[in-house]
C-alpha positions as CSV (number, residue, x, y, z in Angstrom):
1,X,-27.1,-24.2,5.8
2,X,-26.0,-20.4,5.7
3,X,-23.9,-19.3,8.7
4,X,-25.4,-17.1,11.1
5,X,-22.6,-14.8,13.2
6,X,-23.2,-12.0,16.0
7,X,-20.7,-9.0,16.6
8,X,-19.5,-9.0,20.1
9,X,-17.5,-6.1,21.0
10,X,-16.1,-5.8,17.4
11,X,-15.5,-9.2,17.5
12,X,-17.8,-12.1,14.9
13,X,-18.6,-15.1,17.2
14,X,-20.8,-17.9,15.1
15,X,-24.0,-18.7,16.4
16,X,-25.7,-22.0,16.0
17,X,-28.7,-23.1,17.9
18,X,-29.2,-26.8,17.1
19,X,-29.7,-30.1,20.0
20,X,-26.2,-28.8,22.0
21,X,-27.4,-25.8,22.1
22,X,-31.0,-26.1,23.3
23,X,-29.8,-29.3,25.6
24,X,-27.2,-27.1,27.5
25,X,-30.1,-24.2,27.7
26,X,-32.7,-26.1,28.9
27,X,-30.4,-28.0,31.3
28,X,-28.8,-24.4,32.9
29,X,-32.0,-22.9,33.1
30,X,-33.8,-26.0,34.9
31,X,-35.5,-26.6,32.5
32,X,-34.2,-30.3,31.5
33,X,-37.6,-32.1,30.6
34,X,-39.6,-33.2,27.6
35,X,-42.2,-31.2,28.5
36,X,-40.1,-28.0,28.7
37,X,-38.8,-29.0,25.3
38,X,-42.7,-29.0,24.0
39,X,-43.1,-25.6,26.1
40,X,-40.3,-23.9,25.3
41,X,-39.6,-20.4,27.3
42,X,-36.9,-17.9,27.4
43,X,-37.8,-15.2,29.7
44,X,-35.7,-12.2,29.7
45,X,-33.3,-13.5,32.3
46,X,-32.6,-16.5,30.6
47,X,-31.8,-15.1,26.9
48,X,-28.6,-14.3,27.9
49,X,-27.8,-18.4,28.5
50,X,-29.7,-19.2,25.1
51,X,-27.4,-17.0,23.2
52,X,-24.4,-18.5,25.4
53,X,-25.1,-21.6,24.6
54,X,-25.7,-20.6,20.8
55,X,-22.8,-19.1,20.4
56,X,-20.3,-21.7,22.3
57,X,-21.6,-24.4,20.0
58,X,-21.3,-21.9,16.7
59,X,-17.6,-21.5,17.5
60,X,-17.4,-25.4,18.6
61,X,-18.5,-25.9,14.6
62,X,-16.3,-23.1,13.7
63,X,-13.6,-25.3,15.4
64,X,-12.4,-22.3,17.8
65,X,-12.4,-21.8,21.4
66,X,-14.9,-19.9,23.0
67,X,-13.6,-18.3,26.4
68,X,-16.7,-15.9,26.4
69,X,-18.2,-16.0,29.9
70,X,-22.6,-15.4,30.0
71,X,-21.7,-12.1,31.9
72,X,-19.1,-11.0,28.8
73,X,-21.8,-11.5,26.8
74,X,-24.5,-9.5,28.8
75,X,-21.8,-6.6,28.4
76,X,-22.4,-6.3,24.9
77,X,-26.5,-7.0,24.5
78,X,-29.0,-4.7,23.6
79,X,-32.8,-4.9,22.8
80,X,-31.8,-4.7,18.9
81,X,-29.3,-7.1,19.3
82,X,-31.1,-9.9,21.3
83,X,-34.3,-9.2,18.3
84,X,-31.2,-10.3,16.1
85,X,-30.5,-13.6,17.9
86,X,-33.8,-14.7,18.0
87,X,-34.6,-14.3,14.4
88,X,-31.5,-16.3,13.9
89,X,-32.5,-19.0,16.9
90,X,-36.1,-18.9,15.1
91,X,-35.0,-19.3,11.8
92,X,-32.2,-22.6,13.2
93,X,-35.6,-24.2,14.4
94,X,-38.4,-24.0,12.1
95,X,-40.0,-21.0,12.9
96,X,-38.8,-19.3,10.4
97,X,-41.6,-16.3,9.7
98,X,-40.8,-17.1,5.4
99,X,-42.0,-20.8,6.3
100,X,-45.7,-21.0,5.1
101,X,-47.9,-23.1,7.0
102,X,-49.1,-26.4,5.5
103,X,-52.6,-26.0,3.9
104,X,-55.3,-27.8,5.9
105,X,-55.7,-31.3,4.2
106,X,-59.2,-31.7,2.0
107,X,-61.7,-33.9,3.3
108,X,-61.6,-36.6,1.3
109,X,-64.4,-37.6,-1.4
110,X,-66.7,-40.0,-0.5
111,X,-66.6,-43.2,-3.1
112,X,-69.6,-44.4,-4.8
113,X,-70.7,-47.6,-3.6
114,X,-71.3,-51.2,-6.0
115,X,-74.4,-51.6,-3.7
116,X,-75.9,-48.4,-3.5
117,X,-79.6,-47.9,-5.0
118,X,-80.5,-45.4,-7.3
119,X,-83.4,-43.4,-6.5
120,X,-86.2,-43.7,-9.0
């Protein structure tokens, strides 16, 4: 899987949002429920604890520390850069907009019976 990163302040922090990630969101946020899982939200309060929690377990895989506090990386967000993270949170999760949707399945064809008369 290709590596996604995010510049913080001139520095290249690794973001990864996979089950850690979303877990530690949902559970921050509240949020820590199946049904939240099947609903998912971020508002724009919460992003900045998405991309927290992204990024701390993108430098976990990295195998580097991450001292980052959610406020440190608030500092540093912008409307650009938060459309960034969630084309990268959007593409770690399926909804990648290059996915195609599966075509609808064909109804299938209805077999010709042994017992069935033939009109005359």
């Amino acid at each position: 899987m290709e590596q996604d990163y995010i510049d913080l302040g001139g520095v290249k922090y690794r973001a990864r949002f996979n089950w850690n990630a979303l877990t530690g969101f949902l559970s921050d946020t509240g949020q820590d429920s199946i049904d939240a899982l099947n609903n998912f939200k971020v508002t724009p309060s919460s992003i900045t604890v998405l991309i927290y929690h992204g990024l701390r377990e993108g430098e976990r895989l990295d195998g580097r520390e991450f001292t980052l506090t959610k406020e440190d990386i608030g500092e540093h967000m912008n409307i650009n850069l938060v459309n960034s993270v969630m084309e990268i949170f959007l593409r770690h999760n399926g909804g990648d907009k290059t996915v195609q949707a599966q075509e609808p399945a064909k109804p299938a064809k209805k077999k010709s019976s042994l017992f069935r008369r033939s009109e005359k």
